[in-house]
C-alpha positions, 0 to 999 in steps of 0.5 A: 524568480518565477521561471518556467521549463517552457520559457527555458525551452523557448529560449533555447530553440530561438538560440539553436535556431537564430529564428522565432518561426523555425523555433516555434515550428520546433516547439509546435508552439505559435511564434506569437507564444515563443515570442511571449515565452521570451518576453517574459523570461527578459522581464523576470531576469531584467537582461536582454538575451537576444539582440534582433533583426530583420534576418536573424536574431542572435544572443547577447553575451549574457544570452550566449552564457545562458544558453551554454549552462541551459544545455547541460542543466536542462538535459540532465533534468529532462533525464532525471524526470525521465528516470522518475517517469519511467519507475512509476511507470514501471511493472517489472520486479518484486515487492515483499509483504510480510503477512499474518498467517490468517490473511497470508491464507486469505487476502493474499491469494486474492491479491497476488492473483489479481496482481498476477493478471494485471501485471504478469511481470510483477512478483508479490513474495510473501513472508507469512509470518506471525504478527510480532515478526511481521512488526520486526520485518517491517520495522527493519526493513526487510519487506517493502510493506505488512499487513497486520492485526490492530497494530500498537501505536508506534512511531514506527509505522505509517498505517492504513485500515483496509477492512474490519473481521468479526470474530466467529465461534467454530465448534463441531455440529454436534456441539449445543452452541451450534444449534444457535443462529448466533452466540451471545458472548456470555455462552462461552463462560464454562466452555473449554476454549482453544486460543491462539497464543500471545504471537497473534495479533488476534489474541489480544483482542479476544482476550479483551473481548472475554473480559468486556463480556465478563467470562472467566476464560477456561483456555484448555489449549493454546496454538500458533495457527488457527488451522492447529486450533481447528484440528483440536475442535475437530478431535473434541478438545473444546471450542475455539474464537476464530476470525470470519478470515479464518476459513475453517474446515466445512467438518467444523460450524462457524456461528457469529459472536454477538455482540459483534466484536471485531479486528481491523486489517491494517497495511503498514509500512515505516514511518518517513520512507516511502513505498516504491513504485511497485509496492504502492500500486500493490498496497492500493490494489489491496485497498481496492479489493477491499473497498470492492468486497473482494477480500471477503471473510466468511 
């Protein structure tokens, strides 16, 4: 059957009201409209649901018994539709992301802030956690979304790539490679490198960077957090590779690694559940500010 809410709705009026004009006046609809909305409704159902006269009109039997079970039924869906308006429409509660620490330290000051002005009832609580337990969180529903590094193939997650960061090198001003405009890759072979260790979503991919450049990495030093790295290139132990997201302290250079090799900020979240309300509209706010340029990197 093909059946509209307007039809239902203009039934319902010209049997409250016994009336096609008080029921379009209700309606704010045009008699002609109501009386076509009834027509129709007849035809699709092949019963006659009001008997017409001059002074009133008055439902059939079969008119009465729908009119009856239409109270019920369509006000427990105006309610329902009510309720899913009013959760989409809603700006109220709390939306939990669990974020690497090189973009908990970046992008999500950014966002949360930006959020904050847009919807000062809106609370963001972030989980900054390493990229491993970011997948676990996300996996296990304890946050509503993550924002990870070059994320495994898995059937876990739905996924979306908002932006792309270059790996730098980050050495002291008074090191030879930072008198260069930009480092070629091949630089780095003999160099005393601090890396982050494998709970980074980062060290895979420089890893693999190093050996589709053929250098024979000389890790002197492994850290869990970039800023751990950076102190140990400031006191002279070696040379680290660093996203541009990093932000590095100004006592350190930051040169390009050429060719440019990059890693790709992904939003995910689990696979065959949807986002709330609240934490789509952040999760498109983050795209936004992507595709804007506000998320910048170095």
């Amino acid at each position: 059957m093909n059946i509209s809410l307007r039809q239902l709705r203009a039934f319902l009026a010209v049997a409250r009201q016994r009336h096609f004009r008080r029921a379009a006046e209700q309606l704010h609809l045009s008699q002609p409209a109501v009386s076509r909305h009834i027509t129709e409704l007849e035809a699709e159902l092949g019963v006659r649901l009001f008997d017409r006269t001059t002074r009133e009109v008055v439902p059939t039997d079969t008119g009465r018994y729908l009119e009856s079970a239409l109270e019920r039924v369509l006000d427990e869906l105006e309610g329902v539709l009510e309720h899913v308006h009013s959760e989409g429409e809603r700006r109220r509660g709390k939306v939990r992301i669990a974020s690497v620490p090189t973009l908990s330290a970046s992008l999500m000051p950014i966002c949360i802030a930006d959020c904050a002005r847009a919807y000062p009832e809106l609370t963001i609580q972030l989980h900054d956690q390493a990229q491993t337990l970011v997948l676990d969180s996300v996996r296990g529903g304890e946050v509503d979304f993550g924002i990870a590094i070059d994320p495994p193939e898995s059937s876990d997650f739905d996924r979306e790539t908002i932006m792309r960061d270059p790996f730098y090198l980050a050495c002291q001003p008074s090191h030879p490679l930072a008198a260069l405009k930009s480092v070629p890759w091949k630089k780095l072979q003999g160099q005393r490198l601090i890396l982050l260790d494998y709970s980074s979503g980062s060290r895979r991919l420089i890893d693999q960077a190093l050996h589709k450049h053929g250098i024979a990495a000389d890790v002197v030093q492994q850290t869990g957090h970039t800023h751990t790295a950076f102190r140990m290139v400031e006191a002279g132990l070696g040379i680290t590779i660093t996203p541009a997201l990093s932000s590095p302290p100004p006592s350190l250079v930051m040169r390009p690694l050429t060719p440019t090799e990059q890693r790709t900020v992904t939003l995910i979240h689990r696979r065959q559940r949807s986002l709330s309300p609240l934490a789509a509209l952040v999760w498109n706010r983050l795209r936004e500010l992507a595709a804007n340029g506000r998320l910048t990197s170095y």
